[in-house]
MARTORMAR-377306 format. One line per field, with one value per residue (C-alpha): residue number from 1; x, y, z; residue in three letters. Coordinates in Angstrom, 2 decimals, decimal comma. Example, Ala and Ser with C-alpha at 12.3 -4.5 7.8 and 13.67 -1.06 7.14 Angstrom:
BEGIN
resi [1_2]
xx [12,30_13,67]
yy [-4,50_-1,06]
zz [7,80_7,14]
resn [ALA_SER]
***
This chain:
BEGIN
resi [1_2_3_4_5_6_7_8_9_10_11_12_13_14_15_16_17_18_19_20_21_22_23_24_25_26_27_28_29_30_31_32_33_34_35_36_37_38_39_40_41_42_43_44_45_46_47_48_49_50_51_52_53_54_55_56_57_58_59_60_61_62_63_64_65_66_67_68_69_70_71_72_73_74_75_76_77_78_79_80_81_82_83_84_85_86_87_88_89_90_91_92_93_94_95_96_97_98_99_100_101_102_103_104_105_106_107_108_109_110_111_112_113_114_115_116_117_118_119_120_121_122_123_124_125_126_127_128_129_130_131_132_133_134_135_136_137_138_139_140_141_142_143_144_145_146_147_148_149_150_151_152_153_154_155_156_157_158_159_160_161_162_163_164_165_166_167_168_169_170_171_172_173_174_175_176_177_178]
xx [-158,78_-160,06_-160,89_-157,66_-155,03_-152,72_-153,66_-155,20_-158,31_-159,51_-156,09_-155,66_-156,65_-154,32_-153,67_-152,57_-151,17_-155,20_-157,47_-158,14_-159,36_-160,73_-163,72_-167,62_-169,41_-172,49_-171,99_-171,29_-174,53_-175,93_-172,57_-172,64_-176,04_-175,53_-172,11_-173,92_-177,38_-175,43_-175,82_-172,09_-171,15_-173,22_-172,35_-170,06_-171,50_-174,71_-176,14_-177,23_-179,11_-182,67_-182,13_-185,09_-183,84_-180,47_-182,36_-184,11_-181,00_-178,98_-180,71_-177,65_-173,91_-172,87_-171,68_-167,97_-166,35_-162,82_-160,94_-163,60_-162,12_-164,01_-162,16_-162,65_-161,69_-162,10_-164,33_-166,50_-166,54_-166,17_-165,37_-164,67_-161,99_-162,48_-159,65_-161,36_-160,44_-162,18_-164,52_-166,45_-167,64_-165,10_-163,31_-159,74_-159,67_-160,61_-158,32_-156,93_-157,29_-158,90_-159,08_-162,37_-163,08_-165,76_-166,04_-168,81_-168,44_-167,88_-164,32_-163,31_-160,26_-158,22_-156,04_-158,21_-158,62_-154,69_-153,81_-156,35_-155,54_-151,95_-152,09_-154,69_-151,95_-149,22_-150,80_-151,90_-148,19_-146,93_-150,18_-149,76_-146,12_-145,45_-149,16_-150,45_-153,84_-155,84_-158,38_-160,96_-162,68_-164,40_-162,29_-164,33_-163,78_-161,24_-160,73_-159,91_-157,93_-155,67_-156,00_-154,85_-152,17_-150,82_-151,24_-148,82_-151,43_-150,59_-152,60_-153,47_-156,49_-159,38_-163,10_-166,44_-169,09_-171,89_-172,04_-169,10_-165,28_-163,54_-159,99_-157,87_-155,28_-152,49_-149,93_-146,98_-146,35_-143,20_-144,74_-144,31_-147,15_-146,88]
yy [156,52_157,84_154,92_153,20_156,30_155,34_151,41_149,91_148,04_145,14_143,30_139,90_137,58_137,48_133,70_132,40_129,09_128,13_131,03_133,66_136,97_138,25_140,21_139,38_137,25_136,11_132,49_134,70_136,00_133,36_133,70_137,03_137,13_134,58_136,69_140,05_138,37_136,36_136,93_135,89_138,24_140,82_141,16_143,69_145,78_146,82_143,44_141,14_142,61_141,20_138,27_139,71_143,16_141,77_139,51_142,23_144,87_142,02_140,69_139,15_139,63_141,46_144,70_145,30_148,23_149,31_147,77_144,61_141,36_137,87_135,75_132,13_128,60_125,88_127,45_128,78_132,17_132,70_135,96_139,21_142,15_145,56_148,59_151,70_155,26_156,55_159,37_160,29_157,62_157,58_160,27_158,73_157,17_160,62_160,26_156,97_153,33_151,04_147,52_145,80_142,02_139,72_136,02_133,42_131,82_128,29_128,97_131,12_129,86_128,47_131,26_132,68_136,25_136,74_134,87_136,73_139,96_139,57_139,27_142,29_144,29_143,30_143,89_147,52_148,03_147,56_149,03_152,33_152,54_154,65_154,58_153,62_151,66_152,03_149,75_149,95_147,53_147,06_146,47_143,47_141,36_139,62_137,84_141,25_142,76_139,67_139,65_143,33_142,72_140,11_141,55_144,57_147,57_149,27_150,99_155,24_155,62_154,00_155,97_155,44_154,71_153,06_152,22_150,30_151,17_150,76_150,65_152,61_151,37_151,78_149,49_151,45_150,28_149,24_146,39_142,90_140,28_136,78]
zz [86,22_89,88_91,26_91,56_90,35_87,66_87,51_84,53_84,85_84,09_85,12_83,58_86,21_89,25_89,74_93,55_94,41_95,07_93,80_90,85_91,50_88,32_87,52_87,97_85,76_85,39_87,37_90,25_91,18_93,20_95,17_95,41_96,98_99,16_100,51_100,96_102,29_105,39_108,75_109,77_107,30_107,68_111,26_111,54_108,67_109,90_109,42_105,92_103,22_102,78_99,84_98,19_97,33_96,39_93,81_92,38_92,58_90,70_87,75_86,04_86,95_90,17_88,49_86,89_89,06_88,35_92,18_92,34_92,50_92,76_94,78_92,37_94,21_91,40_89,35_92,22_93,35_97,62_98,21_96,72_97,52_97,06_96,27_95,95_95,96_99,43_98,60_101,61_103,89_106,04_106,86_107,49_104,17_101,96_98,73_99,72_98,49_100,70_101,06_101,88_101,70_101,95_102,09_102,76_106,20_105,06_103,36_106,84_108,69_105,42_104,73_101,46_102,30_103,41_100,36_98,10_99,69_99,36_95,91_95,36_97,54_95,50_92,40_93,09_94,83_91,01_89,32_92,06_93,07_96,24_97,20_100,61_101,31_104,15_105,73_108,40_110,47_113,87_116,65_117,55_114,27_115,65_112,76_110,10_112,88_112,49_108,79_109,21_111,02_108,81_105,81_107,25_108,45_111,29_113,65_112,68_115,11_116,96_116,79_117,54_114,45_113,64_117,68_117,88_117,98_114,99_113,80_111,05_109,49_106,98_105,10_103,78_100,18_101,13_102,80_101,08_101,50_102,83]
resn [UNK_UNK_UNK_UNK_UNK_UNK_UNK_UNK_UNK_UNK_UNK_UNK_UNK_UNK_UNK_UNK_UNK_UNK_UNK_UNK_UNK_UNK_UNK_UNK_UNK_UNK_UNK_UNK_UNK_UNK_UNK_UNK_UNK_UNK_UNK_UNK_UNK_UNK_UNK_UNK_UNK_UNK_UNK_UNK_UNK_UNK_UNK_UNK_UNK_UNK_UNK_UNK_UNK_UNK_UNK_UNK_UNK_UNK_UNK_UNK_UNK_UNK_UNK_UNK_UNK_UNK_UNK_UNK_UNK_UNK_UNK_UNK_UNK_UNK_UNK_UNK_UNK_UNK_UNK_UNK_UNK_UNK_UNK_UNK_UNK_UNK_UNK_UNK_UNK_UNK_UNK_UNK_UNK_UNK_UNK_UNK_UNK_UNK_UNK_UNK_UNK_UNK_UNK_UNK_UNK_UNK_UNK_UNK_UNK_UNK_UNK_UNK_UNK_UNK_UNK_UNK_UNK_UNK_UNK_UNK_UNK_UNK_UNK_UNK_UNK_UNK_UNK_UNK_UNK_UNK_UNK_UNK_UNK_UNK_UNK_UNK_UNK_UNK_UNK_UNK_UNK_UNK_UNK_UNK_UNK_UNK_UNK_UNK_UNK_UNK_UNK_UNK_UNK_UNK_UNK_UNK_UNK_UNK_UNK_UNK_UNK_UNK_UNK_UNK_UNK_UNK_UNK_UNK_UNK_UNK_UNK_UNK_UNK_UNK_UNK_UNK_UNK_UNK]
***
């Protein structure tokens, strides 16, 4: 596979103390709308996308791509985690893996996205042994930038995109998770 190098995919769902990342389903479409169309989320990505043309781009389930996890809390899906094979959009990352997360604003602050990433991290360490990921985020999300940091990437480079600095960074798969 390309996307994610020598790992397998679908994984069998990757179960946390409190959450299960697993692929989409169907139940997760309201969710997943809800995630991409917020403004809190949206804002350091270039802003939401309009509801409506996320309801008509996603009839059913949000679509099944080889590195996309739905972060599940009792049933309910609140996030999702990305590990793709960079392919062009950002220069740093060409031929890497990189991490990318999202996660509706109302289960912020509780420790979901370092506990969801962790185990994301930890399954592609053993699913890609020896690989690196990178990740990339503006400078002024406070909140990744300390996700970053905990989850063990270090610094590469600052830049300027998309009018705003941003920040590269790498985690060595050497690197356990908390």
């Amino acid at each position: 596979m390309t996307e994610l190098g020598s790992a397998v995919w679908p994984p069998a769902p990757i179960k946390t103390e409190r959450l299960v990342l697993r692929e989409a389903e169907a139940r997760d479409r309201a969710a997943a709308i809800e995630l991409l169309a917020s403004p809190e989320v949206g804002t350091y990505l270039g802003g939401p996308q309009p509801r409506d043309e996320l309801e008509r781009a996603m009839p059913g389930a949000p679509s099944r791509r080889p590195g996309r996890f739905m972060v599940d809390l009792d049933g309910a899906m609140i996030g999702q985690i990305t590990l793709y094979r960079e392919t062009g959009h950002l220069r740093q990352a060409a031929g890497r893996t990189e991490l990318g997360y999202l996660f509706l604003p109302e289960v912020w602050g509780r420790g979901y996205a370092a506990e969801a990433c962790g185990a994301a991290l930890d399954w592609f360490a053993d699913a890609s042994p020896g690989e690196p990921v990178v990740l990339a985020t503006q400078t002024a999300n406070v909140r990744s930038m300390r996700l970053a940091a905990k989850l063990g990437f270090t610094e590469v480079e600052r830049y300027e995109a998309y009018g705003a600095e941003q920040w590269f960074g790498i985690r060595s798969p050497a690197v356990p998770s908390e």
